[in-house]
Gaussian input, Z-matrix of N, CA and C with variables (Angstrom, degrees):
# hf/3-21g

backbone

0 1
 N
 C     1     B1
 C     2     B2     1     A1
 N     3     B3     2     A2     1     D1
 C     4     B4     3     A3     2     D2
 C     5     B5     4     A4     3     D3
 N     6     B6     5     A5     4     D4
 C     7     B7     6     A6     5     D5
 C     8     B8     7     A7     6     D6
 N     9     B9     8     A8     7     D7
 C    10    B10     9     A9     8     D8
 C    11    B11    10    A10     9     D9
 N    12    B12    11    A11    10    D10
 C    13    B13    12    A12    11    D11
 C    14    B14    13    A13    12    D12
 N    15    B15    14    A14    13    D13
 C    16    B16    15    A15    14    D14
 C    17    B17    16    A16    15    D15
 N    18    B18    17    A17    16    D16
 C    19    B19    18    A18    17    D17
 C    20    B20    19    A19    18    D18
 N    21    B21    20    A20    19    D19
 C    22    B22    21    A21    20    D20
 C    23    B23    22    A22    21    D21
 N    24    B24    23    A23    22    D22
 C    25    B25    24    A24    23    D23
 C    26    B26    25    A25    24    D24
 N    27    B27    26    A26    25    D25
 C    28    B28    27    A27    26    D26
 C    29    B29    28    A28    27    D27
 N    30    B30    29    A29    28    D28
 C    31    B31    30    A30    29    D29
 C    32    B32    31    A31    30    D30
 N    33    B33    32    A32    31    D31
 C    34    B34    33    A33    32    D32
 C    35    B35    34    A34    33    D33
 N    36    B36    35    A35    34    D34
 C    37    B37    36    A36    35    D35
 C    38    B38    37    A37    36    D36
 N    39    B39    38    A38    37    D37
 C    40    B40    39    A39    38    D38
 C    41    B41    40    A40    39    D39
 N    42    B42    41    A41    40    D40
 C    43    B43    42    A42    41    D41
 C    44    B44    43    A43    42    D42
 N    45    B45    44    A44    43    D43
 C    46    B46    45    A45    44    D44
 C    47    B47    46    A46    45    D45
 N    48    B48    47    A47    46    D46
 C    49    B49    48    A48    47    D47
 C    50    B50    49    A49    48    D48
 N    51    B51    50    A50    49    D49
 C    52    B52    51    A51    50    D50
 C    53    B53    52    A52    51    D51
 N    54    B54    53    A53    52    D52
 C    55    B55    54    A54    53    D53
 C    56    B56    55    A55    54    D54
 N    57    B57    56    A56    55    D55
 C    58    B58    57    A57    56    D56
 C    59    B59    58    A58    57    D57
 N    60    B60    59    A59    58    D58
 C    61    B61    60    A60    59    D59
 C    62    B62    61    A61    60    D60
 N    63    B63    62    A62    61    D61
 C    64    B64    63    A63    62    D62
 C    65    B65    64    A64    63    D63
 N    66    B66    65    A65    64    D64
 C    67    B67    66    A66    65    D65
 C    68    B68    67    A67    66    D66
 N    69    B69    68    A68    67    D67
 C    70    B70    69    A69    68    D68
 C    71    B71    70    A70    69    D69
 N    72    B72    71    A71    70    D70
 C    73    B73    72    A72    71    D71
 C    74    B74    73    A73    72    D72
 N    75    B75    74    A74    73    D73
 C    76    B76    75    A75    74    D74
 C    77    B77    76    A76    75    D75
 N    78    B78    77    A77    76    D76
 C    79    B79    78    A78    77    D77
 C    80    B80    79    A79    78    D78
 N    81    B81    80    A80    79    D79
 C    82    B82    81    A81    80    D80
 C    83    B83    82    A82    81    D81
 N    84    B84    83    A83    82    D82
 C    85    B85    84    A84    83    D83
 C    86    B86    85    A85    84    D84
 N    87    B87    86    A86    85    D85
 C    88    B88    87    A87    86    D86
 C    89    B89    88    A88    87    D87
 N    90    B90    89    A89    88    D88
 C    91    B91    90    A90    89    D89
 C    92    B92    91    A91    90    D90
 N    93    B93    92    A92    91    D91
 C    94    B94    93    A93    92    D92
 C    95    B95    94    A94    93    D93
 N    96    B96    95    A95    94    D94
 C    97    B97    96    A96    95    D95
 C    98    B98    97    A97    96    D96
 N    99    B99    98    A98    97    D97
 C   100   B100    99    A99    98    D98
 C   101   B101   100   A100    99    D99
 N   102   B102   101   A101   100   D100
 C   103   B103   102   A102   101   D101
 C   104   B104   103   A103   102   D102
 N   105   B105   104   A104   103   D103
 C   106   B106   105   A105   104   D104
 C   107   B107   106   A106   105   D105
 N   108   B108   107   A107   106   D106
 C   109   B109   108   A108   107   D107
 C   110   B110   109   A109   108   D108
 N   111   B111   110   A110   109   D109
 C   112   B112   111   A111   110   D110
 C   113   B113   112   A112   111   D111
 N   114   B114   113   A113   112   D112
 C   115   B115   114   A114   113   D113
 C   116   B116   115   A115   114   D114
 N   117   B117   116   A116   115   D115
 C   118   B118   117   A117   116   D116
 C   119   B119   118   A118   117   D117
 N   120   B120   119   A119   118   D118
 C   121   B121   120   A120   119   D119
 C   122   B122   121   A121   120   D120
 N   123   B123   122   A122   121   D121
 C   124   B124   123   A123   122   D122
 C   125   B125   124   A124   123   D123
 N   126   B126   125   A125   124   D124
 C   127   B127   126   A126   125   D125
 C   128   B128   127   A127   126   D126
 N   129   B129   128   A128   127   D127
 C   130   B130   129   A129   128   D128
 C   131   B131   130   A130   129   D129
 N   132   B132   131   A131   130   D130
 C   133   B133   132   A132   131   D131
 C   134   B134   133   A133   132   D132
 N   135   B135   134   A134   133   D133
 C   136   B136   135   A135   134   D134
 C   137   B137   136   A136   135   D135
 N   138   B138   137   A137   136   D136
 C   139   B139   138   A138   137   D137
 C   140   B140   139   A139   138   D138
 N   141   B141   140   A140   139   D139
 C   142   B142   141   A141   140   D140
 C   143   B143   142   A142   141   D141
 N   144   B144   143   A143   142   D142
 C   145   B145   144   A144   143   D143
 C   146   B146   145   A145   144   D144
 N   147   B147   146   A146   145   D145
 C   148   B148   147   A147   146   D146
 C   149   B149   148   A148   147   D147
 N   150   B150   149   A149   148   D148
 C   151   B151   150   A150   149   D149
 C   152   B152   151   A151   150   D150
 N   153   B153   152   A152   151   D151
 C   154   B154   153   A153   152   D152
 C   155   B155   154   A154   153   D153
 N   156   B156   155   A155   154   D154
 C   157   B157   156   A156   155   D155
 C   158   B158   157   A157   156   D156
 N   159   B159   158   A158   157   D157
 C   160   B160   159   A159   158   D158
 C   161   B161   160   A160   159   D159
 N   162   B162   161   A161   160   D160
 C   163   B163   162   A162   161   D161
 C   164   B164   163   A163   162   D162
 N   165   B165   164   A164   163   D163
 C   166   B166   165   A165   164   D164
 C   167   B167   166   A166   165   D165
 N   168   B168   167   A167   166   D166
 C   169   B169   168   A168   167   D167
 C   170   B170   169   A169   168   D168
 N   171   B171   170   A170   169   D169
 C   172   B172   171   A171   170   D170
 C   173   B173   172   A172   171   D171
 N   174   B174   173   A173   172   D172
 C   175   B175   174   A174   173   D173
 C   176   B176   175   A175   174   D174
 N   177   B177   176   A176   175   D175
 C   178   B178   177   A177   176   D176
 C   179   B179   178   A178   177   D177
 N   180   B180   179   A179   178   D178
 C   181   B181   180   A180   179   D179
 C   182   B182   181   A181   180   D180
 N   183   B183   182   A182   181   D181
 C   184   B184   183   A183   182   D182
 C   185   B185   184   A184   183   D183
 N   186   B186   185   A185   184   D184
 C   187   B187   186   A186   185   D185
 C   188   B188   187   A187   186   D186
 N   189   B189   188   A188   187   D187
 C   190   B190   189   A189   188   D188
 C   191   B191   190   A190   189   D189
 N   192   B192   191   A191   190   D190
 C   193   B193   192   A192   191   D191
 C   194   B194   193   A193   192   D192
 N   195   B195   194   A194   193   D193
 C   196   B196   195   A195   194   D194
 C   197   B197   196   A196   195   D195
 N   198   B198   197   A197   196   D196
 C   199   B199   198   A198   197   D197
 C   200   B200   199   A199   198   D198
 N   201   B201   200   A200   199   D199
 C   202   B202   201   A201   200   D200
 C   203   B203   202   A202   201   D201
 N   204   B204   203   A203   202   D202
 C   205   B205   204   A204   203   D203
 C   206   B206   205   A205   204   D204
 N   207   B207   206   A206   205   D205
 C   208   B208   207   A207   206   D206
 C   209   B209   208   A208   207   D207
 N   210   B210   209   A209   208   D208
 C   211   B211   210   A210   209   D209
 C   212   B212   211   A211   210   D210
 N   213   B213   212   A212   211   D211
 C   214   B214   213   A213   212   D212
 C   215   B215   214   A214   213   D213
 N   216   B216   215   A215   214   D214
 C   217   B217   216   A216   215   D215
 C   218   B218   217   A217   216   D216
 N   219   B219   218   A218   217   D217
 C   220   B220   219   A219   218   D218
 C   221   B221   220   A220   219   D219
 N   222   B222   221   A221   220   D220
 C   223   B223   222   A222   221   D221
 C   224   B224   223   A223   222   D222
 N   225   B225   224   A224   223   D223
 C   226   B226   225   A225   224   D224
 C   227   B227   226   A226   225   D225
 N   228   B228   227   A227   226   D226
 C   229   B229   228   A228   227   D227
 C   230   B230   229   A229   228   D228
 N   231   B231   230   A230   229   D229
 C   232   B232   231   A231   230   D230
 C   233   B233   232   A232   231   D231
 N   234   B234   233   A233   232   D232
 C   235   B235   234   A234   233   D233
 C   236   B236   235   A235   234   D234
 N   237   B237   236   A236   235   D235
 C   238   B238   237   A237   236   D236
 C   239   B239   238   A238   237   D237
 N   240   B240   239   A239   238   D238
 C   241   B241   240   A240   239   D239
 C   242   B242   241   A241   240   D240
 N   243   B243   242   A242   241   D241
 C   244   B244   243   A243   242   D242
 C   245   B245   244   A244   243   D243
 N   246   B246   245   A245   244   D244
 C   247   B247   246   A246   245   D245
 C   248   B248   247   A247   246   D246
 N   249   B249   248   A248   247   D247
 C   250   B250   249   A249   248   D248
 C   251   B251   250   A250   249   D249
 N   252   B252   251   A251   250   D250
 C   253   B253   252   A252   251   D251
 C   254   B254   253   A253   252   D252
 N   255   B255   254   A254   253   D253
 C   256   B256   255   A255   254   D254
 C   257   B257   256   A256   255   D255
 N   258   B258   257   A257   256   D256
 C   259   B259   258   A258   257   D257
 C   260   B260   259   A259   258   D258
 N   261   B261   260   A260   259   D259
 C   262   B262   261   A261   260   D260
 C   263   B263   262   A262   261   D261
 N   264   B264   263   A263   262   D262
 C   265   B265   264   A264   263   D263
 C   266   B266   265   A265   264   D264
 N   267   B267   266   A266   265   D265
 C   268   B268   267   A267   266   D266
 C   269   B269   268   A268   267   D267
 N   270   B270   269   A269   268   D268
 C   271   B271   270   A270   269   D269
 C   272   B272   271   A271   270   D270

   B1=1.4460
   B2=1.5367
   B3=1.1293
   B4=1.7896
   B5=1.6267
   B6=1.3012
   B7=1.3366
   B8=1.5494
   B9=1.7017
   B10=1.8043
   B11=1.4158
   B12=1.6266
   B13=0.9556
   B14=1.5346
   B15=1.3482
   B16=1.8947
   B17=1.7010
   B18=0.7771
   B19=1.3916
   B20=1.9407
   B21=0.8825
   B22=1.6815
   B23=1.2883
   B24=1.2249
   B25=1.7516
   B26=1.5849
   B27=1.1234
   B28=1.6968
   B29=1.9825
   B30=1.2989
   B31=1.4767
   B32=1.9459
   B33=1.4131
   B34=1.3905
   B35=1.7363
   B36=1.3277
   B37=1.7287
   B38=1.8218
   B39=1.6204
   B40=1.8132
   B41=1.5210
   B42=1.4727
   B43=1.6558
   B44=1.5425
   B45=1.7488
   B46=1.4082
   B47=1.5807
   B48=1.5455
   B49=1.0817
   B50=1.9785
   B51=1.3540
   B52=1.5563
   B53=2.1033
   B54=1.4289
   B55=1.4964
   B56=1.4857
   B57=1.7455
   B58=1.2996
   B59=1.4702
   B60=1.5766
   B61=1.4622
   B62=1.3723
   B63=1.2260
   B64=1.8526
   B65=1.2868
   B66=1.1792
   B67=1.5075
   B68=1.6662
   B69=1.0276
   B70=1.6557
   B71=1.5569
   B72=1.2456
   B73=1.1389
   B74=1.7441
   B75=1.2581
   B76=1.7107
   B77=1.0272
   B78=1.6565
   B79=1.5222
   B80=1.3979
   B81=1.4191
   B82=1.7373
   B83=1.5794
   B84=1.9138
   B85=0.9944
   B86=1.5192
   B87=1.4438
   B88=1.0567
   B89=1.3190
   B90=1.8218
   B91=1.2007
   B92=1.7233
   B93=1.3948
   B94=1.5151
   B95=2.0741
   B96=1.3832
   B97=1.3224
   B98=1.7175
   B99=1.5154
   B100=1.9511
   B101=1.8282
   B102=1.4988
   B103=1.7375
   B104=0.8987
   B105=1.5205
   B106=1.8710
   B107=1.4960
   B108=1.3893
   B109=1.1799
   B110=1.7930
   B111=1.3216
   B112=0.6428
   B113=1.8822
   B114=1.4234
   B115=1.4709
   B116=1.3342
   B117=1.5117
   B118=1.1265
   B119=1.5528
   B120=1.4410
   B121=1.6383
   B122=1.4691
   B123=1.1057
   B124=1.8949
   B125=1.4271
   B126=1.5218
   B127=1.9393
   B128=1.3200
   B129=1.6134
   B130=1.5256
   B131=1.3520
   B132=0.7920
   B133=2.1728
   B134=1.5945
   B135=1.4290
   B136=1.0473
   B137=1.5394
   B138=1.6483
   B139=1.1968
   B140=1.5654
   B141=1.3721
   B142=1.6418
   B143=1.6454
   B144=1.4750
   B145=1.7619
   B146=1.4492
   B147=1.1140
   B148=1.9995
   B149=1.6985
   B150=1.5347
   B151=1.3232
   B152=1.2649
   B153=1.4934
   B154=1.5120
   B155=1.6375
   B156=0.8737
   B157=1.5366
   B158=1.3782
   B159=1.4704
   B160=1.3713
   B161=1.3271
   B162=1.8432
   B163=1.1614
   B164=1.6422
   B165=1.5608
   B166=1.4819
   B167=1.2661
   B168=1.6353
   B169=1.1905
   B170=1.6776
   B171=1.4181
   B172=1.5621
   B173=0.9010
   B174=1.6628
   B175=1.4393
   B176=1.5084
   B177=1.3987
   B178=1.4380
   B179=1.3859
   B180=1.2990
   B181=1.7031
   B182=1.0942
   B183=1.4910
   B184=1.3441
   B185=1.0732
   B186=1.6397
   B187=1.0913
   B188=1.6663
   B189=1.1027
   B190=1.5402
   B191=0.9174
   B192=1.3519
   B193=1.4043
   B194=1.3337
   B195=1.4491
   B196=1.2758
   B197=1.7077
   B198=1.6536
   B199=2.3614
   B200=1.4817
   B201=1.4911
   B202=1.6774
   B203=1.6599
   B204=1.1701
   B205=1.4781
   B206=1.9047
   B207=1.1925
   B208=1.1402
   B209=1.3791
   B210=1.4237
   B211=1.3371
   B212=1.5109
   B213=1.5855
   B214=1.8731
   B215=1.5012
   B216=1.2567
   B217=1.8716
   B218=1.8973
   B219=1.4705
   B220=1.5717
   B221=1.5715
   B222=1.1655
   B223=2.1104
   B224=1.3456
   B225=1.6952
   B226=1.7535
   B227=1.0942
   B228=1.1891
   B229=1.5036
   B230=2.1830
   B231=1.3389
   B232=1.5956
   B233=1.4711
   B234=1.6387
   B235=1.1440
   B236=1.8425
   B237=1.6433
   B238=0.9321
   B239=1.9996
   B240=1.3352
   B241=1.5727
   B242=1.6769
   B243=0.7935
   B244=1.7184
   B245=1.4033
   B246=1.2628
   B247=1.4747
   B248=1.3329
   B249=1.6921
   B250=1.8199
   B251=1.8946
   B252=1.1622
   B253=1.1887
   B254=1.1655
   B255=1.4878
   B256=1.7613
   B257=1.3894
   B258=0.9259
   B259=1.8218
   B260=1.4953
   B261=1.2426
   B262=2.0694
   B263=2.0643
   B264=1.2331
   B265=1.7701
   B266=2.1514
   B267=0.7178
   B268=1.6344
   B269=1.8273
   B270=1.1474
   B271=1.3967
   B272=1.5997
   A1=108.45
   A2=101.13
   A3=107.05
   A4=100.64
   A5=151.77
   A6=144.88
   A7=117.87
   A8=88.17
   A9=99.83
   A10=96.75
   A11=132.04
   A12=135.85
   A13=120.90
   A14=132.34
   A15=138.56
   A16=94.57
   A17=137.18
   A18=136.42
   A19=101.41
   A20=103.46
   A21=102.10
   A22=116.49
   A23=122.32
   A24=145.28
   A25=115.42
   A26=97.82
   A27=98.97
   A28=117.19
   A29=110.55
   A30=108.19
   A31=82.01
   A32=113.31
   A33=108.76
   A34=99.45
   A35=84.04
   A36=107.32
   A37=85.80
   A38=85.32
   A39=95.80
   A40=113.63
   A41=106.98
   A42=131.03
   A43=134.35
   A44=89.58
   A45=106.61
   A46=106.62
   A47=120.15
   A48=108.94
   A49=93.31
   A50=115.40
   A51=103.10
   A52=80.13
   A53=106.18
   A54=113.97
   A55=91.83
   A56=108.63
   A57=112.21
   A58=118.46
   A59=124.66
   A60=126.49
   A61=110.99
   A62=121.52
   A63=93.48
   A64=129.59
   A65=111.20
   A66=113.87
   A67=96.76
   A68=145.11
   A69=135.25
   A70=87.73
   A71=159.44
   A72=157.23
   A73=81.48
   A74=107.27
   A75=121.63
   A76=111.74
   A77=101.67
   A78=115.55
   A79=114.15
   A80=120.16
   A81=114.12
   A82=78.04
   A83=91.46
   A84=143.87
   A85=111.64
   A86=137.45
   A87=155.99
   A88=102.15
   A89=168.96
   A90=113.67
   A91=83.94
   A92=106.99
   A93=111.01
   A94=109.18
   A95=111.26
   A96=118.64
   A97=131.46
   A98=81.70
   A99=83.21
   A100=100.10
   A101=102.74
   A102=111.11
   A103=89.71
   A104=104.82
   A105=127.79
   A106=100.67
   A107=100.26
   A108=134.21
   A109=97.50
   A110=139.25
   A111=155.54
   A112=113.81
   A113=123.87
   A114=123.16
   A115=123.46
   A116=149.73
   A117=140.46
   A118=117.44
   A119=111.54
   A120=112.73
   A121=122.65
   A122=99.23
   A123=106.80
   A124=106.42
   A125=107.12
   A126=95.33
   A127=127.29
   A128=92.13
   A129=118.65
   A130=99.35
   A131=128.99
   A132=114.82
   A133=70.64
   A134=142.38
   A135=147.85
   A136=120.36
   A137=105.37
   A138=114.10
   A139=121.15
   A140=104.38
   A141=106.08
   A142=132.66
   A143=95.75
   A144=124.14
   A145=96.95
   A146=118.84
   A147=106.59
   A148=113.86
   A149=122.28
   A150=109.20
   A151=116.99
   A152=129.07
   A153=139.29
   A154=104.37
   A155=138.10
   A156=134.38
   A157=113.29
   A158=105.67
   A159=74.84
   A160=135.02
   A161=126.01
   A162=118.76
   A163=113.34
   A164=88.68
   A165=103.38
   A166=96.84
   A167=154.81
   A168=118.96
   A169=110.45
   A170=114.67
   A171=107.62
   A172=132.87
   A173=119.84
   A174=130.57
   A175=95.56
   A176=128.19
   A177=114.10
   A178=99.14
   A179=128.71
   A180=100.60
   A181=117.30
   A182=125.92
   A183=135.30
   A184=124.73
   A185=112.73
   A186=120.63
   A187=139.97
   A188=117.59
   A189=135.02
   A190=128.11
   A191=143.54
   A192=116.54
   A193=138.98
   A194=129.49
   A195=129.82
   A196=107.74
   A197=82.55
   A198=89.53
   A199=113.43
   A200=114.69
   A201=123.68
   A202=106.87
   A203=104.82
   A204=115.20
   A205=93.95
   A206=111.20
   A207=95.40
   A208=124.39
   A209=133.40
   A210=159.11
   A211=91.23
   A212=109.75
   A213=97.07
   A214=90.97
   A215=118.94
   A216=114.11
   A217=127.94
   A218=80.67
   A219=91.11
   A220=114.24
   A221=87.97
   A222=95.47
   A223=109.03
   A224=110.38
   A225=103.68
   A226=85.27
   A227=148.97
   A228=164.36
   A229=82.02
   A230=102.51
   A231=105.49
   A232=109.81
   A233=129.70
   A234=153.43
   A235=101.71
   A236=119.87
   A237=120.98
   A238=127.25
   A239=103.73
   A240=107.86
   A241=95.20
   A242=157.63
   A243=132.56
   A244=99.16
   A245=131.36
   A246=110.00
   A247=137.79
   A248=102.29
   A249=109.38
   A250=75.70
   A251=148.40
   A252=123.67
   A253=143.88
   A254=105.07
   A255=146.93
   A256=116.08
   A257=111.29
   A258=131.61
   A259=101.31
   A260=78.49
   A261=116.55
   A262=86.73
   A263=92.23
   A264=83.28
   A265=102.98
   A266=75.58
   A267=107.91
   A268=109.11
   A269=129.87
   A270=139.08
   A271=101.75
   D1=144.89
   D2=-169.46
   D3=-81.50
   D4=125.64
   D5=105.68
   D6=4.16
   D7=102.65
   D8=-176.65
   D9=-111.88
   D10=106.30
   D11=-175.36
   D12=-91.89
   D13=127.21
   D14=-167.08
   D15=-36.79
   D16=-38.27
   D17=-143.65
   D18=-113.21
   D19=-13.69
   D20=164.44
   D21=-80.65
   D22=127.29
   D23=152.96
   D24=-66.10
   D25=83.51
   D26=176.42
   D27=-79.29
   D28=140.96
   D29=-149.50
   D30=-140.03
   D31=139.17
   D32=177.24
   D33=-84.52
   D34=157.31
   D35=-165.02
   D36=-73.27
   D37=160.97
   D38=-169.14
   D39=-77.19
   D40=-9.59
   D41=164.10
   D42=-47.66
   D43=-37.80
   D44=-165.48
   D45=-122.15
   D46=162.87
   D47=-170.14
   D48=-158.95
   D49=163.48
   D50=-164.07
   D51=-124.99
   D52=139.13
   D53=-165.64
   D54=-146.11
   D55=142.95
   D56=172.16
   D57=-85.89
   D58=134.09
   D59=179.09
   D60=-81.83
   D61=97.17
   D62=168.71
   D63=-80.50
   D64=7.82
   D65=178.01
   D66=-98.47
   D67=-1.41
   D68=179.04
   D69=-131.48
   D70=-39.52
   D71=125.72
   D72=131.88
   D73=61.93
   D74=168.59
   D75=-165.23
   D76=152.30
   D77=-177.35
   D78=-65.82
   D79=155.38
   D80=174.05
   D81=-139.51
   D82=154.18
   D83=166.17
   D84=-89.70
   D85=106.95
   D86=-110.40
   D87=-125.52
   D88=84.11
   D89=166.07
   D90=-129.62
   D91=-158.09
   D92=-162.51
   D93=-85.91
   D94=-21.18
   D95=161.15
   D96=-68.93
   D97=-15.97
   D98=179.11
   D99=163.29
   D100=-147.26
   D101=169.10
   D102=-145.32
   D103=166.94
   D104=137.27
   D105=-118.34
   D106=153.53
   D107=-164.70
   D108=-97.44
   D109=110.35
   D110=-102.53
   D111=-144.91
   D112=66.51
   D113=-159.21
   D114=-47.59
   D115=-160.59
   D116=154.96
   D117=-49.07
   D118=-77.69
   D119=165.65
   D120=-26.61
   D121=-80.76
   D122=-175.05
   D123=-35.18
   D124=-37.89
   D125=172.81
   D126=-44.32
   D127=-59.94
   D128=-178.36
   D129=-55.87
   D130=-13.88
   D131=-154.46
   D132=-110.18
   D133=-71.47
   D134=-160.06
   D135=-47.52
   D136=-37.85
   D137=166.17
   D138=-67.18
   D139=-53.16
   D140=169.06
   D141=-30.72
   D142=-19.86
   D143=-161.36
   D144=-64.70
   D145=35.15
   D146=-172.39
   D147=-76.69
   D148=-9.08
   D149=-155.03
   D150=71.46
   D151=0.92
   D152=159.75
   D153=-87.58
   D154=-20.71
   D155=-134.66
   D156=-142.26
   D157=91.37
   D158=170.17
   D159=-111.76
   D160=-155.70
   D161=-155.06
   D162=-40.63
   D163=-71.13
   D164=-165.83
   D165=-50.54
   D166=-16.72
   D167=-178.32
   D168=-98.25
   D169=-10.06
   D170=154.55
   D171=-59.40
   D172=-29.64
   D173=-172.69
   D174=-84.42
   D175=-31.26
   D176=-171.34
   D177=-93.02
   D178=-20.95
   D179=177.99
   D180=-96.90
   D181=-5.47
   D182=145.01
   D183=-31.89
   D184=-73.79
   D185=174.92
   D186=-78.00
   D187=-3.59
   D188=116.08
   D189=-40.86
   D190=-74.12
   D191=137.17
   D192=-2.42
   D193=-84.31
   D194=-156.02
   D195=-88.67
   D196=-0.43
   D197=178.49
   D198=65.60
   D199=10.71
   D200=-179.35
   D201=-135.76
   D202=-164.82
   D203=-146.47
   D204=-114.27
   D205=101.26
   D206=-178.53
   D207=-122.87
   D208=15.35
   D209=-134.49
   D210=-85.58
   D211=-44.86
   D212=-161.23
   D213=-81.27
   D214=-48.09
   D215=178.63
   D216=-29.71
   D217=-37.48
   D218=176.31
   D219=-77.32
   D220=-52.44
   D221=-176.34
   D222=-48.80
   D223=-32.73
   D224=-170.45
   D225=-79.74
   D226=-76.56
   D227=-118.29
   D228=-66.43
   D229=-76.60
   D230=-160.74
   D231=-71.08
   D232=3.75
   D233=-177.48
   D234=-96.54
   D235=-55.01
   D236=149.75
   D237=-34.32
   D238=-86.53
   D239=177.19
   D240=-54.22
   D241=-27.10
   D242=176.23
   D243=-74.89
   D244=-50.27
   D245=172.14
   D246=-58.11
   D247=-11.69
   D248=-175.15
   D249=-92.92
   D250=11.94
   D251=-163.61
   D252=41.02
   D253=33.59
   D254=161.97
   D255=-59.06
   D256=-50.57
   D257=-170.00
   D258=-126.53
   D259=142.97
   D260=-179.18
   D261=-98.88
   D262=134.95
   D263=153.23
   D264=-132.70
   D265=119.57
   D266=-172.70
   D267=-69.23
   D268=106.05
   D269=-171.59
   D270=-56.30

């Protein structure tokens, strides 16, 4: 598992791209090998991905949001897409 550090800006790779389905009435995650199908959260976390943002402030407005603890959910999740080479994480 990759080391997702508070202070990294994660930015989606120039590969991938997030598009609305209207036939499954969900977002997908786009890249040239296939998709994932893409839940409420993972959007939001996915959207956040600008290279503006970083960790710790996804995990905190996230979790403000959802009123729970969501810090390890994210790290796997954006720890995941950096290993499919989905996500840039930005110093």
């Amino acid at each position: 598992m990759i080391l997702i550090s508070d202070t990294n800006r994660p930015i989606l790779a120039s590969k991938a791209r997030v598009k609305w389905d209207p036939v499954r009435q969900k977002h997908l995650l786009l890249f040239p090998e296939g998709l994932l199908v893409l839940n409420q959260t993972a959007h939001e976390i996915i959207t956040m991905c600008n290279g503006k943002n970083k960790v710790i402030t996804i995990v905190n407005s996230l979790g403000d949001r959802y009123k729970t603890h969501v810090d390890t959910d994210i790290r796997e999740l954006l720890s995941r897409l950096v290993e499919k080479r989905l996500l840039l994480l930005l110093e």
